[in-house]
PyMOL Python script that loads the backbone (N, CA, C, O; Angstrom):
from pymol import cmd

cmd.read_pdbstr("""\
ATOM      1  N   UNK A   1      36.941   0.122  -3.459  1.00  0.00           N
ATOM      2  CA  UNK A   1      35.724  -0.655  -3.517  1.00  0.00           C
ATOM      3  C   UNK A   1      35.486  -1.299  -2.161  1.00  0.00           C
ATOM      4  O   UNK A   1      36.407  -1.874  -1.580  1.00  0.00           O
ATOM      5  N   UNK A   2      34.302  -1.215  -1.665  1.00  0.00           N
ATOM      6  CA  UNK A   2      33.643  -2.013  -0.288  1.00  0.00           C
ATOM      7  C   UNK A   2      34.195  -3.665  -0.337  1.00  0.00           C
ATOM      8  O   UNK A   2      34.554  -4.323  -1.314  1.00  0.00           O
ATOM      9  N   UNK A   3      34.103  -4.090   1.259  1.00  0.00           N
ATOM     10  CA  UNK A   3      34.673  -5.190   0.868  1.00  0.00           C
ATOM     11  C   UNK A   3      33.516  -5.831   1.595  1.00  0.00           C
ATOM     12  O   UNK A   3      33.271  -5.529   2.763  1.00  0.00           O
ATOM     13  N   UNK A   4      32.536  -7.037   0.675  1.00  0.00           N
ATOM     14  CA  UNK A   4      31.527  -7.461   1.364  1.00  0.00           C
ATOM     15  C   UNK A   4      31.771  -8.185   2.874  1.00  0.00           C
ATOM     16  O   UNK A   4      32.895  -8.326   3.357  1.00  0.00           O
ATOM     17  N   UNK A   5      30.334  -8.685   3.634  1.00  0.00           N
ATOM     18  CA  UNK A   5      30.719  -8.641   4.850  1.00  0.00           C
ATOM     19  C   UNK A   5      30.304 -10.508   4.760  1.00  0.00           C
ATOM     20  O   UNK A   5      29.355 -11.033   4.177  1.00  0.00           O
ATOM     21  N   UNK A   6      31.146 -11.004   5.374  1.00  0.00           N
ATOM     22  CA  UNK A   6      30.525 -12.257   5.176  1.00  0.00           C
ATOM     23  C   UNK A   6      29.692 -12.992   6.509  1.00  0.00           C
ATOM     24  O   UNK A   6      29.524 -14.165   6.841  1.00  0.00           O
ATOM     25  N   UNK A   7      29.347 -11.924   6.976  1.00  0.00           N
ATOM     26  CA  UNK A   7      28.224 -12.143   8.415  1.00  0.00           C
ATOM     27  C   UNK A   7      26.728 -12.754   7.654  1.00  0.00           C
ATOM     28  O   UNK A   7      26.149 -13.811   7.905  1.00  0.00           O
ATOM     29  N   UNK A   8      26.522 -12.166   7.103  1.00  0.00           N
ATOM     30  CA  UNK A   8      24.831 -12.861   6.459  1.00  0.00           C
ATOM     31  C   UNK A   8      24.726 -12.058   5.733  1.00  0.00           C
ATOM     32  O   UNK A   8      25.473 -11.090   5.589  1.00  0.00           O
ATOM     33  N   UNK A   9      23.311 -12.455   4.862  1.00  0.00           N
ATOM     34  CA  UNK A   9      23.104 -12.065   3.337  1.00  0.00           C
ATOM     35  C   UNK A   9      22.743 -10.760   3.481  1.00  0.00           C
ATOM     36  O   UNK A   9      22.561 -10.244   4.584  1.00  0.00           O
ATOM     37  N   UNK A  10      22.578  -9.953   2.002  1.00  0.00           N
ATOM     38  CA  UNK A  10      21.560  -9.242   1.928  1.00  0.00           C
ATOM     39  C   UNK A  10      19.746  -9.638   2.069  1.00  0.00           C
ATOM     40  O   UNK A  10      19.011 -10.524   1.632  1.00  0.00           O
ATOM     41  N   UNK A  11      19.620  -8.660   2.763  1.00  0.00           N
ATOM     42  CA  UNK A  11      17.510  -8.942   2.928  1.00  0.00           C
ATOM     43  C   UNK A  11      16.537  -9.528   1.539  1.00  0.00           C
ATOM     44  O   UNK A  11      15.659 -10.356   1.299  1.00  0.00           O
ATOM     45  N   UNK A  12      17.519  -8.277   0.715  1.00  0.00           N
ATOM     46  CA  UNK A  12      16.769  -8.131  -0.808  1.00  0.00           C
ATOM     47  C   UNK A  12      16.929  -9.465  -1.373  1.00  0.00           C
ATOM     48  O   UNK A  12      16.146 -10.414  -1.344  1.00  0.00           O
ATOM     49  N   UNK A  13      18.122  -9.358  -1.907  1.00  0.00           N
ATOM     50  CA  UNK A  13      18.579 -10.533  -3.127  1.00  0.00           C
ATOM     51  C   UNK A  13      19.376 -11.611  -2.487  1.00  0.00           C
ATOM     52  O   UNK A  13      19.839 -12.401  -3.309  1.00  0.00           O
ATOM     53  N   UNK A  14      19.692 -11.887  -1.121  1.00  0.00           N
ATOM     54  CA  UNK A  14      20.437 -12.826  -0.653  1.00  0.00           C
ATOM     55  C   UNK A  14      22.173 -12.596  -0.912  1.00  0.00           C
ATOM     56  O   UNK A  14      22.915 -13.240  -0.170  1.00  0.00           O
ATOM     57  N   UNK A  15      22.645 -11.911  -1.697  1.00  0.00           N
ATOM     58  CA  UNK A  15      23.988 -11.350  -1.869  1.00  0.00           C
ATOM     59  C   UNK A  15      24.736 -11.370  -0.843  1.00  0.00           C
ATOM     60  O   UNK A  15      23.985 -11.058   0.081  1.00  0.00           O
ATOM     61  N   UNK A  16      25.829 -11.557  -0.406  1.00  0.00           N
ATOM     62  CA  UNK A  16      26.786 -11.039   0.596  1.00  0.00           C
ATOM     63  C   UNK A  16      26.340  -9.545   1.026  1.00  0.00           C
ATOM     64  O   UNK A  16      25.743  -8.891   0.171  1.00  0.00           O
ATOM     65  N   UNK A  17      26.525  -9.100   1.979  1.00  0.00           N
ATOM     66  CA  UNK A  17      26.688  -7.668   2.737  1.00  0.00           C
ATOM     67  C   UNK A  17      27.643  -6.902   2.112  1.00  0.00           C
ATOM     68  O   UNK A  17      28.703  -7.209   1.566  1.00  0.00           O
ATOM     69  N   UNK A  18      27.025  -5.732   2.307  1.00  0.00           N
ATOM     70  CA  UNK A  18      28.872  -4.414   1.524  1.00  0.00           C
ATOM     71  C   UNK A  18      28.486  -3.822   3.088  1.00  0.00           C
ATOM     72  O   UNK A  18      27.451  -3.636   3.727  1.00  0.00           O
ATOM     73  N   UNK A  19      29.665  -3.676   3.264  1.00  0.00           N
ATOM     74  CA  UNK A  19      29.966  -3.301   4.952  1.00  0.00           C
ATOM     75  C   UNK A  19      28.930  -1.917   4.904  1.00  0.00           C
ATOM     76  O   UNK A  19      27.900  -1.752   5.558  1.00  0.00           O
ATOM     77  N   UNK A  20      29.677  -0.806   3.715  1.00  0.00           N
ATOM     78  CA  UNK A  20      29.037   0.239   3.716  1.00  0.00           C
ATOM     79  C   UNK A  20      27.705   0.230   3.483  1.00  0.00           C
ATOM     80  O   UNK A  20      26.948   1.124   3.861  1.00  0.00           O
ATOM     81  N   UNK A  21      27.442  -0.547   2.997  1.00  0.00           N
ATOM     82  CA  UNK A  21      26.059  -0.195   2.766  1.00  0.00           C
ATOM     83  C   UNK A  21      24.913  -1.134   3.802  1.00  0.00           C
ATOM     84  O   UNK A  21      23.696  -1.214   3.638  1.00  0.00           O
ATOM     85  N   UNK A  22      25.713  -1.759   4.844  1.00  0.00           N
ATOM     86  CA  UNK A  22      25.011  -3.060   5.694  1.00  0.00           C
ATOM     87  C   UNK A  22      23.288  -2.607   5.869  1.00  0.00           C
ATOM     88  O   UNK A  22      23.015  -1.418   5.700  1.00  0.00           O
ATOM     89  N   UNK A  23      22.315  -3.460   6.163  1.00  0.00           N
ATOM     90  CA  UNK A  23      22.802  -4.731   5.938  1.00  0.00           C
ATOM     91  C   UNK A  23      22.368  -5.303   4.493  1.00  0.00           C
ATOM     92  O   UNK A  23      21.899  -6.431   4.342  1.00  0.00           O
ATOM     93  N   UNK A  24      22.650  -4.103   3.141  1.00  0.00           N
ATOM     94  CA  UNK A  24      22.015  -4.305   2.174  1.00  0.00           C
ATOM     95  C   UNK A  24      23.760  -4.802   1.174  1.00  0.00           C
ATOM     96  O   UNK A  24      24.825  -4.652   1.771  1.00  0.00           O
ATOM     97  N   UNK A  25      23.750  -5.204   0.103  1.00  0.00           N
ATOM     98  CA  UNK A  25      24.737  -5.487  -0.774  1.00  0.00           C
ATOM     99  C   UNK A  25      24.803  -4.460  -1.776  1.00  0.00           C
ATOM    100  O   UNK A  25      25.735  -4.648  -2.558  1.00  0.00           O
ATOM    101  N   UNK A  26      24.326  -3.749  -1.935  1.00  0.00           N
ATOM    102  CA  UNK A  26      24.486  -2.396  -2.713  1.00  0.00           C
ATOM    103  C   UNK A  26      23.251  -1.153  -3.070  1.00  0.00           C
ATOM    104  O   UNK A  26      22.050  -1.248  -2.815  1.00  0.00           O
ATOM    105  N   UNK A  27      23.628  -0.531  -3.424  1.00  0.00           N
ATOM    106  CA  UNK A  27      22.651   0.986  -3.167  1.00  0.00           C
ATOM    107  C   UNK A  27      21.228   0.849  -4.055  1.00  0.00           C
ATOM    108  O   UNK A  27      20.194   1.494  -3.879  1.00  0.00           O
ATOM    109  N   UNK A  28      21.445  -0.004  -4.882  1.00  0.00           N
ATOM    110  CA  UNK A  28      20.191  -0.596  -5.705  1.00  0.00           C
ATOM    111  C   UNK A  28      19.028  -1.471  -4.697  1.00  0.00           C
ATOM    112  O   UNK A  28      17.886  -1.023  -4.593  1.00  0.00           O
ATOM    113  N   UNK A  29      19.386  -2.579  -4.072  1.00  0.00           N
ATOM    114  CA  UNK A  29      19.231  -3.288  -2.922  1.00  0.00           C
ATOM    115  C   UNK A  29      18.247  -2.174  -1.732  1.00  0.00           C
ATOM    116  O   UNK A  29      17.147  -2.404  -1.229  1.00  0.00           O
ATOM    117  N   UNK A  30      19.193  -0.890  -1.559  1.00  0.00           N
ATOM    118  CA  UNK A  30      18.660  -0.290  -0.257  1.00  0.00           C
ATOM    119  C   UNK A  30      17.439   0.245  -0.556  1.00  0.00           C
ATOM    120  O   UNK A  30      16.356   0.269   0.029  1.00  0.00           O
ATOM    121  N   UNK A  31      18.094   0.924  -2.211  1.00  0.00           N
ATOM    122  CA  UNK A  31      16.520   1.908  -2.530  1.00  0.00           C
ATOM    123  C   UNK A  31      15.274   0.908  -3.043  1.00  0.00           C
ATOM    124  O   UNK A  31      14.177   1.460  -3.135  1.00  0.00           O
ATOM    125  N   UNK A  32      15.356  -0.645  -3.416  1.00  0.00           N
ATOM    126  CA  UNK A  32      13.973  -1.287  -3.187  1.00  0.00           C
ATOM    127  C   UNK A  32      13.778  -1.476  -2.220  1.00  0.00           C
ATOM    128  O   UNK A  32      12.561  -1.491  -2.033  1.00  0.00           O
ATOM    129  N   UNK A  33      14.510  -1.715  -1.084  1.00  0.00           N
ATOM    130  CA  UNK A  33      13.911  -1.423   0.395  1.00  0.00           C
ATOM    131  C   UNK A  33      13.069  -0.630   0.559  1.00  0.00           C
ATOM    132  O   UNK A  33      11.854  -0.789   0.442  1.00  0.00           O
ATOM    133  N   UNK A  34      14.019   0.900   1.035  1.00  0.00           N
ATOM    134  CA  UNK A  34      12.879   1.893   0.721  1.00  0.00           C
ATOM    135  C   UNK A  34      11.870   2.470   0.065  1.00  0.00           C
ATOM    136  O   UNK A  34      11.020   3.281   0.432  1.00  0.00           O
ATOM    137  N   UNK A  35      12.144   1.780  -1.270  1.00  0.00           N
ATOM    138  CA  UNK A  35      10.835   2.333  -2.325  1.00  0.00           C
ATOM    139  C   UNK A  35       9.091   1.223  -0.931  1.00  0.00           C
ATOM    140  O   UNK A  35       8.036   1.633  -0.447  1.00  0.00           O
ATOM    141  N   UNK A  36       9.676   0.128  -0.910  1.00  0.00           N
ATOM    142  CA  UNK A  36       8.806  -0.473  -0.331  1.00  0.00           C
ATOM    143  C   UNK A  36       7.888  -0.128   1.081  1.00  0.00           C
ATOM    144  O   UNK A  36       6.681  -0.266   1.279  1.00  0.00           O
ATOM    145  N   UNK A  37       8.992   0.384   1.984  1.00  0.00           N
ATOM    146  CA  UNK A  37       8.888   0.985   3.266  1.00  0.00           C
ATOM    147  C   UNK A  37       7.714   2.063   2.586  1.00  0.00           C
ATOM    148  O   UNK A  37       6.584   2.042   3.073  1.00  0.00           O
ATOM    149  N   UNK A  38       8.041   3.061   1.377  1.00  0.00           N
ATOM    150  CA  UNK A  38       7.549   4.176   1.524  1.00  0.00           C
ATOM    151  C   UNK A  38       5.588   3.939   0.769  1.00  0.00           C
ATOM    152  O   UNK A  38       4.545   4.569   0.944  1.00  0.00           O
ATOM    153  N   UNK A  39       5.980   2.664  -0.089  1.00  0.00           N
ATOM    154  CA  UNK A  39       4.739   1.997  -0.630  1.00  0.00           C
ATOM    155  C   UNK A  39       3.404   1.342   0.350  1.00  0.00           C
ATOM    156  O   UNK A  39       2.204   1.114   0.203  1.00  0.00           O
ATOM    157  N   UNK A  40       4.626   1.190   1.596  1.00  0.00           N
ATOM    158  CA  UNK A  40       3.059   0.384   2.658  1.00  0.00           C
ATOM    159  C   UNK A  40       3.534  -1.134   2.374  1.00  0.00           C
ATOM    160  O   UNK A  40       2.770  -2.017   2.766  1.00  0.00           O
ATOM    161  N   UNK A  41       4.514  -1.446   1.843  1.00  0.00           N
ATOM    162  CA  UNK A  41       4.405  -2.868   1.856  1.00  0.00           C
ATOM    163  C   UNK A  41       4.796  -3.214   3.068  1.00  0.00           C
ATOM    164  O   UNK A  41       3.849  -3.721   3.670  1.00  0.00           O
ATOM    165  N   UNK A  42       5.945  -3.163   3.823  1.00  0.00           N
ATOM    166  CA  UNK A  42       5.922  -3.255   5.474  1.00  0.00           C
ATOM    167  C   UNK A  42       4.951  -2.678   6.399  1.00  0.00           C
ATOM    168  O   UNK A  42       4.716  -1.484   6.581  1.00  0.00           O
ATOM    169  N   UNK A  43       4.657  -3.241   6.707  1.00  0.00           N
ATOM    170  CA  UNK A  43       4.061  -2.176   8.260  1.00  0.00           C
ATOM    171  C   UNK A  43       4.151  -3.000   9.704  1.00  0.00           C
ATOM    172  O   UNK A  43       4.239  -4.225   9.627  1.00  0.00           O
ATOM    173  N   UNK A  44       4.138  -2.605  10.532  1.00  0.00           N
ATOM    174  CA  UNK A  44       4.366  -2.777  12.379  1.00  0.00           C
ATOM    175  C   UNK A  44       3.304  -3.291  12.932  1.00  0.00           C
ATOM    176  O   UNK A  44       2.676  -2.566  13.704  1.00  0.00           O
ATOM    177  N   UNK A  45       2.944  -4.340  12.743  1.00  0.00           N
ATOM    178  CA  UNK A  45       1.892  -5.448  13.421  1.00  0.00           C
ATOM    179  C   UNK A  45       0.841  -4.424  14.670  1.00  0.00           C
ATOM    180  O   UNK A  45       1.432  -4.142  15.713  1.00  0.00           O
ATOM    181  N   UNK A  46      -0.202  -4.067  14.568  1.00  0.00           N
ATOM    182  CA  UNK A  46      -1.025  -3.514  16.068  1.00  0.00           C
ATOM    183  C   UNK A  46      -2.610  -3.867  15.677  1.00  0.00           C
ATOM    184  O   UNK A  46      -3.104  -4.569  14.795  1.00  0.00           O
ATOM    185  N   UNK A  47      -3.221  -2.984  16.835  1.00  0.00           N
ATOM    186  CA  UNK A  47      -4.506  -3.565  16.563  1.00  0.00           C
ATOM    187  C   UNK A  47      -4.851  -2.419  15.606  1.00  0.00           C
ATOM    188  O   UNK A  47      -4.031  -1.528  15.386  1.00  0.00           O
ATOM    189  N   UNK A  48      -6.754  -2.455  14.713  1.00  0.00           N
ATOM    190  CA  UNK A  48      -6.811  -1.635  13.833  1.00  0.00           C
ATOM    191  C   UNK A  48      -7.246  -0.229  14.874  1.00  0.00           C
ATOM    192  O   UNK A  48      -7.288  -0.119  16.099  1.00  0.00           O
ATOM    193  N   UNK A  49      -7.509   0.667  13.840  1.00  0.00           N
ATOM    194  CA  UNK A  49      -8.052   1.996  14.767  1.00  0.00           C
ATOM    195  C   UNK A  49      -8.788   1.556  15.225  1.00  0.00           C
ATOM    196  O   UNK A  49      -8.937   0.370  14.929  1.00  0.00           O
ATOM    197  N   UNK A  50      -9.516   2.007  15.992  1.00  0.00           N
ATOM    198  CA  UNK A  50     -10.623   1.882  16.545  1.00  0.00           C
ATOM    199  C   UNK A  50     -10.992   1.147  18.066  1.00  0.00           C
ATOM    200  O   UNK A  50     -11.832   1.251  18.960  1.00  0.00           O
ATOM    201  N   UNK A  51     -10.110   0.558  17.820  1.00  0.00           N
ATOM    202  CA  UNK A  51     -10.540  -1.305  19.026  1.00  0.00           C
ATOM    203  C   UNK A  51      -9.670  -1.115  19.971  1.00  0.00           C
ATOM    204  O   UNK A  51      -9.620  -2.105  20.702  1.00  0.00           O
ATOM    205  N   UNK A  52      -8.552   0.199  20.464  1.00  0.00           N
ATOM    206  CA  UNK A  52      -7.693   0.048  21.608  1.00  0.00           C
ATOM    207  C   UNK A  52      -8.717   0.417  22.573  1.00  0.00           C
ATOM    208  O   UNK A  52      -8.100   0.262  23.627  1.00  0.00           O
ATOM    209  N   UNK A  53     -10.218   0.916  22.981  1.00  0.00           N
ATOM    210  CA  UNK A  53     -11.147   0.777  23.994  1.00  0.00           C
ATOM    211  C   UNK A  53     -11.521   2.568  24.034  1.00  0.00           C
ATOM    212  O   UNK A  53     -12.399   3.037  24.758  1.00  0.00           O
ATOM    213  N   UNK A  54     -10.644   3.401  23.088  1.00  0.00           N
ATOM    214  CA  UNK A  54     -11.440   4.494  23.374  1.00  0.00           C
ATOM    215  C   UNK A  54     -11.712   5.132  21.769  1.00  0.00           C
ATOM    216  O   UNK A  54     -11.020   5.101  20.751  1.00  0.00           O
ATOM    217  N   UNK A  55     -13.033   5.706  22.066  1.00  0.00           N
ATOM    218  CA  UNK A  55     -13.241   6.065  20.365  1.00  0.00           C
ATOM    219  C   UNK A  55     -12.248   7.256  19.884  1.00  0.00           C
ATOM    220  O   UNK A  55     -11.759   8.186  20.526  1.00  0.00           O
ATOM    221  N   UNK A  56     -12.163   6.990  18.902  1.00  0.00           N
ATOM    222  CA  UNK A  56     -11.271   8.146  17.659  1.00  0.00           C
ATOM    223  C   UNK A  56     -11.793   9.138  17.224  1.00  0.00           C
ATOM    224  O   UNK A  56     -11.938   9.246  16.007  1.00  0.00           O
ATOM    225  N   UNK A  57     -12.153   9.978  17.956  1.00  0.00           N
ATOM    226  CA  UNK A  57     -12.924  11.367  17.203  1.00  0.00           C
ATOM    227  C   UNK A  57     -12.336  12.338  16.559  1.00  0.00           C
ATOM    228  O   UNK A  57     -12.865  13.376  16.161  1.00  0.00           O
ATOM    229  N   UNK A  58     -10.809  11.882  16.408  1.00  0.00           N
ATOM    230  CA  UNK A  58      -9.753  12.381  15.284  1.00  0.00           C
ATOM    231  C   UNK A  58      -8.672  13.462  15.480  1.00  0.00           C
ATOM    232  O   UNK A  58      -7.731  13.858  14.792  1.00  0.00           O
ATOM    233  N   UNK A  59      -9.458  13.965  17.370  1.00  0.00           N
ATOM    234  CA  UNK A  59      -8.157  14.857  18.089  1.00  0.00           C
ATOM    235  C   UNK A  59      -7.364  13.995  18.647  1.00  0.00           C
ATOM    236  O   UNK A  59      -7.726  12.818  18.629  1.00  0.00           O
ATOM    237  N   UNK A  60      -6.131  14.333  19.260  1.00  0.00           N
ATOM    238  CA  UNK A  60      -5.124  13.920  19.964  1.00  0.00           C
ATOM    239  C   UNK A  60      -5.781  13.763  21.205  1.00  0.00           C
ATOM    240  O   UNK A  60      -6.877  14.225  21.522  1.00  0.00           O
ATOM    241  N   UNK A  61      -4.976  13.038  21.909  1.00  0.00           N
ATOM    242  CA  UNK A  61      -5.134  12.788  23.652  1.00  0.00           C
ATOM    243  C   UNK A  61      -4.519  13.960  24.233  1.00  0.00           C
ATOM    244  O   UNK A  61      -3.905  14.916  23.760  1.00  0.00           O
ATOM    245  N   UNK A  62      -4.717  13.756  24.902  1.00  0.00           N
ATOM    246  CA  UNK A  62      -3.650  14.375  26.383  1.00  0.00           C
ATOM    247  C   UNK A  62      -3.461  13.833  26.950  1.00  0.00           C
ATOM    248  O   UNK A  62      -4.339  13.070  27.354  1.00  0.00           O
ATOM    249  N   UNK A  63      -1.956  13.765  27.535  1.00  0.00           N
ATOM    250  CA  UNK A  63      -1.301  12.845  28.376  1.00  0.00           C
ATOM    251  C   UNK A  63      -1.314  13.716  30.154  1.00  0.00           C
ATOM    252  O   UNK A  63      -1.340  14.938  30.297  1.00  0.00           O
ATOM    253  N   UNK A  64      -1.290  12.822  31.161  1.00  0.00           N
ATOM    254  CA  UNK A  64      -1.313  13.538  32.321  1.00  0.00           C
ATOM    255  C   UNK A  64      -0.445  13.180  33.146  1.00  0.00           C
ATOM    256  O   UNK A  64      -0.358  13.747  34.235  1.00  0.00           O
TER     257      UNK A  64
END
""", "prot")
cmd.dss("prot")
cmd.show_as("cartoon", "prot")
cmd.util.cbc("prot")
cmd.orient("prot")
């Protein structure tokens, strides 16, 4: 059996750490993580489409 980590909690439920499974406390813990990640509940702070100064006509750039 894992031996929890006593560095800081789990994210989820506040639990101690399981080394193996860092930095979650068990495999239940990781997969509501990920169910969430995959739901849209996280996302990466930017501006919306549109407003970085060049329009979106839905092709890629090219880089030079």
């Amino acid at each position: 059996m894992s031996q929890p980590s006593s560095v800081s909690a789990c994210p989820v439920c506040g639990r101690p750490r399981d080394v193996k499974l860092r930095p979650f406390c068990s495999k239940r813990c990781a997969d509501i993580d990920l169910a969430k990640w995959l739901r849209g509940e996280y996302a990466i702070p930017g501006a919306p489409p549109g407003e970085e100064g060049a329009p979106d006509d839905g092709e890629p750039s090219e880089f030079h």
